[in-house]
N, C-alpha and C positions, 0 to 999 in steps of 0.2 A: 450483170447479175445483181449489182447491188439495186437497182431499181425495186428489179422482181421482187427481192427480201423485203418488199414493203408489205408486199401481199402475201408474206408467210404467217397464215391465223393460225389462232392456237388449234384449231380443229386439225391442222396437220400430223397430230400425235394419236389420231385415233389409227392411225400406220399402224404404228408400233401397240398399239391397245390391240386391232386384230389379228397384228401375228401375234402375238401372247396368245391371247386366246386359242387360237388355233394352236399352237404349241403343247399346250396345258392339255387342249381335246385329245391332240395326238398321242401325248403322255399317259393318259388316261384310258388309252386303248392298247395300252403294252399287255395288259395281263389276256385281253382274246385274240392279238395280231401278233405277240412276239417282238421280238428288238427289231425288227424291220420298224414299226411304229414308234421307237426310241429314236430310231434313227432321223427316222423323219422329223420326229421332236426334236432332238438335236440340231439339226441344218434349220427350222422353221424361226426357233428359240434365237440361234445365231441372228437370224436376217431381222429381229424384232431388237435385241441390244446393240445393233449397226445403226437400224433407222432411225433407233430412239438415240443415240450418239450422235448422229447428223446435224437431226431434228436439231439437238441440242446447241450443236457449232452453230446452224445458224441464225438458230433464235439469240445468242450472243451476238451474232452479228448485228441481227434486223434493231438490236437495243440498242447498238454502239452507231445506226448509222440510221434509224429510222425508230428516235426516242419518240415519238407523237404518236407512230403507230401504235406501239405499247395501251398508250395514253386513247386511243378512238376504242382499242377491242374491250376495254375496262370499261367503256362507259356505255357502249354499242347495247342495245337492249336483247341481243340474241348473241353476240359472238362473246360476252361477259362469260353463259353460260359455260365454253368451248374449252375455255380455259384451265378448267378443271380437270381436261384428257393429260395436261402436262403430269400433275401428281399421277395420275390414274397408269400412264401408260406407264412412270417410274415402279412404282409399283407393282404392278404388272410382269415387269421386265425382271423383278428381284423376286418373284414371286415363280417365276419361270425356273430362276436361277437357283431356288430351292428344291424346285420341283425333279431337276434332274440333276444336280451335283452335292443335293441335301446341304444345311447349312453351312457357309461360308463366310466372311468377313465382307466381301463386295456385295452377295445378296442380301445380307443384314443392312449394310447401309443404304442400298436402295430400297428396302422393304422400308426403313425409319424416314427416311426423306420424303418416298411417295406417302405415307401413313399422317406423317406431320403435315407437308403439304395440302393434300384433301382435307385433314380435319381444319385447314387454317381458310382454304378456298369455300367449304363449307359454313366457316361463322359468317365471311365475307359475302357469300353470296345472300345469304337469309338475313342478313345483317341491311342488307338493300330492302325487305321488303319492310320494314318499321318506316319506311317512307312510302310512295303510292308505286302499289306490283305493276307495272305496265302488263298489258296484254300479249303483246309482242312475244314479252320473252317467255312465257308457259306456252311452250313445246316439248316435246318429248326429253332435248335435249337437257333440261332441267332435270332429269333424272340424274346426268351426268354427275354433276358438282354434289347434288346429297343424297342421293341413295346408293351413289359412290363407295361408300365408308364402308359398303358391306364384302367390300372385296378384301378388306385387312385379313381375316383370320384363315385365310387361305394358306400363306406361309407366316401368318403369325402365330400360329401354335405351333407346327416344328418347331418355329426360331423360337421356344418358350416364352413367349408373351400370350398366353390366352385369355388372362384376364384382359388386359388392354385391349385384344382384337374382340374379345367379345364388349366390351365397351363398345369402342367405335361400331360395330356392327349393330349394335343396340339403334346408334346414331339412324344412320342407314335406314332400318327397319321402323323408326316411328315418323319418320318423313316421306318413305314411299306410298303407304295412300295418300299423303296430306298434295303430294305431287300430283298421283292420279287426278284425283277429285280436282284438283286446278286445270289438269289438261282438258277433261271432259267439261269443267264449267264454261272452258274458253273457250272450245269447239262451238257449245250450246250458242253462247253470245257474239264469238267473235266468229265462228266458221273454224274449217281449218288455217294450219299457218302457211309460209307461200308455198306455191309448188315445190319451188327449189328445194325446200329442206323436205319435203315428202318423205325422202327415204329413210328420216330420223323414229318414223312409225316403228322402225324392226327395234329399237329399243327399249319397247315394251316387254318383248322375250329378255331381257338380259335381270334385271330384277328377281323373279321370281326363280329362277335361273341359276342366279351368283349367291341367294338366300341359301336355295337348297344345299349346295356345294357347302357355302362355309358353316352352318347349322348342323353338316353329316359332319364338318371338320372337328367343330367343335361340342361334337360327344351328342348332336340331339339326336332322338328318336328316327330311324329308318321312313316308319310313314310321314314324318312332315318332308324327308326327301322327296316321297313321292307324293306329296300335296301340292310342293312346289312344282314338282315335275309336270303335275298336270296343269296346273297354271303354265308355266311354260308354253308346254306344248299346244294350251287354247291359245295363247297368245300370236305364236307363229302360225297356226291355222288365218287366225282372223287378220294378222296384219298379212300373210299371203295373199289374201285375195285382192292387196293392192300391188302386188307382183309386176301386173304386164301393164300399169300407170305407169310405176317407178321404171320399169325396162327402159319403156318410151320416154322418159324423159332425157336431155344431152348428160352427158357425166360431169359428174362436179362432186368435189367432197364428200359432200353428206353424203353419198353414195357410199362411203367407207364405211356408215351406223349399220350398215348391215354384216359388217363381219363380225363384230365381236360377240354379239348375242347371238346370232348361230353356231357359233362354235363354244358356249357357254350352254344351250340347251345338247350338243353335242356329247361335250363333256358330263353333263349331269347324266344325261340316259348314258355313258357309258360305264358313270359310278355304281348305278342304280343294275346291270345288268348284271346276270345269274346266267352260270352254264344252262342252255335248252329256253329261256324265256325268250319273249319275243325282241328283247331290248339288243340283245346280243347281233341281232340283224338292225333293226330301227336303228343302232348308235352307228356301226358303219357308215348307213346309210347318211345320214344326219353329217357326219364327219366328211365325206366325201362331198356333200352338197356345199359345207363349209370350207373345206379347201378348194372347189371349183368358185366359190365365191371369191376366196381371197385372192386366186388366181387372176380371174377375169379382171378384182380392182388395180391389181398392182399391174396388170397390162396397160389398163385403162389410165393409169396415172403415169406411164411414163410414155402415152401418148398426148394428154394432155400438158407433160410439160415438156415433148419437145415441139409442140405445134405452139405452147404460153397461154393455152386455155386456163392454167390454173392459177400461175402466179400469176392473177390480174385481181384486180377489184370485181368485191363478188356482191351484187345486188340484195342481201339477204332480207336487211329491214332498215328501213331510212334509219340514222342516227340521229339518236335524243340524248341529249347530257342527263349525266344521274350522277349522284353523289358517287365514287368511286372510293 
């Protein structure tokens, strides 16, 4: 085993980022399904503070026994990005932990750790481009580490910090075009990125997405929820039609970018939905397609790691040293 913990990337925490999300969807469809859909919240919620506790043990370990790996993901021009799902999924997980037990002393201090963490993994990362931005790493995943911040006021206004989350959030929201426009410049010049990470396309839905949610959180106007919504919603039309590329491709990781932003587009349509509108069925729907998603990964990961398809060296993008 100790081998394998060589090749546990920080990408592994996007686990515990889609059961969140999916957690939070589920949560958010208590008031048209009834506590059946608490319930399910509940057991989902659980399986997201287990994995991200694993996660946790044995990314202790892989530092205690494979200090270099550490040192290759920091400087890796794509898996640097990755490492941002660590705060994100903390976060996440405390964010969950509000969501159904309302403030608490444990979700408070996950909430502050993931919140510190991204705002620190955010200077760091941006803090790399005052040197020359490689190509490489403007993929989708780049959204991860700074448009990140805009998940704080989720459970940061319950836990009464709204100024602070709408700070960070602020963060988030003046670095998401500056992302875009990098993505599509690279496209333009470089093409796409490798196949492998293909499936990090579905993180374009999560953006406009995680906006809408904490912008209704924090007191804005109804229609930018649903301006967001529609961004969204074009978003997973367009990145859809790259569906039956990504099927076809073998499972690996990145394949996990697709759960949490479906079940964030999930979650908004099911905020946004009114007794008799049509949202009321679309968000079902939507949730349903989301948990057969998270379904099929988590099968799929625990056939790759009893065949050692995953814990191996993942071919993502040759390594170049960069100031760390």
């Amino acid at each position: 085993m100790k081998p394998a913990l060589k090749y546990l990337f920080p990408g592994w925490y996007a686990i515990p980022m889609g059961l969140s999300g999916l957690a939070l969807a589920w949560h958010r469809a208590v008031p048209l399904m009834g506590e059946m859909a608490g319930a399910v919240a509940m057991l989902v919620g659980g399986a997201a503070a287990l994995s991200l506790l694993v996660l946790l043990v044995a990314t202790a370990l892989r530092g205690w026994h494979h200090a270099e790996a550490w040192r290759e993901d920091r400087v890796h021009p794509v898996r640097h990005t990755f490492i941002a799902t660590l705060p994100i999924a903390t976060l996440l997980v405390g964010t969950v932990g509000v969501a159904l037990f309302g403030p608490n002393p444990v979700a408070h201090a996950l909430w502050w750790a993931g919140s510190g963490g991204q705002l620190f993994t955010t200077v760091w990362v941006l803090g790399r481009w005052w040197g020359r931005l490689a190509w490489p790493s403007v993929t989708p995943a780049l959204f991860i580490p700074i448009v990140g911040n805009v998940l704080v006021p989720l459970a940061g206004v319950p836990l009464g910090h709204t100024e602070w989350a709408a700070a960070q959030f602020g963060i988030g929201l003046l670095f998401w075009p500056v992302v875009l426009v990098l993505i599509i410049a690279r496209t333009a010049v470089q093409g796409l990125w490798p196949e492998r990470l293909r499936p990090t396309i579905f993180i374009f839905i999560a953006p406009p997405a995680v906006v809408g949610l904490s912008a209704l959180q924090l007191g804005a106007p109804l229609l930018l929820g649903w301006m967001c919504w529609g961004m969204a919603l074009f978003s997973f039309l367009w990145v859809g039609t790259q569906a039956k590329v990504i099927a076809a491709l073998p499972f690996a990781l990145p394949h996990w970018a697709l759960s949490f932003p479906i079940a964030a587009l999930a979650a908004l349509t099911l905020r946004l939905a009114t007794p008799g509108s049509p949202l009321t069925v679309l968000g079902p729907l939507l949730l349903a397609l989301a948990s057969l998603v998270v379904l099929a990964l988590l099968l799929a990961t625990l056939r790759g790691l009893r065949d050692g398809s995953l814990l191996a060296p993942e071919p993502v993008a040759p390594l170049v040293a960069a100031a760390s």
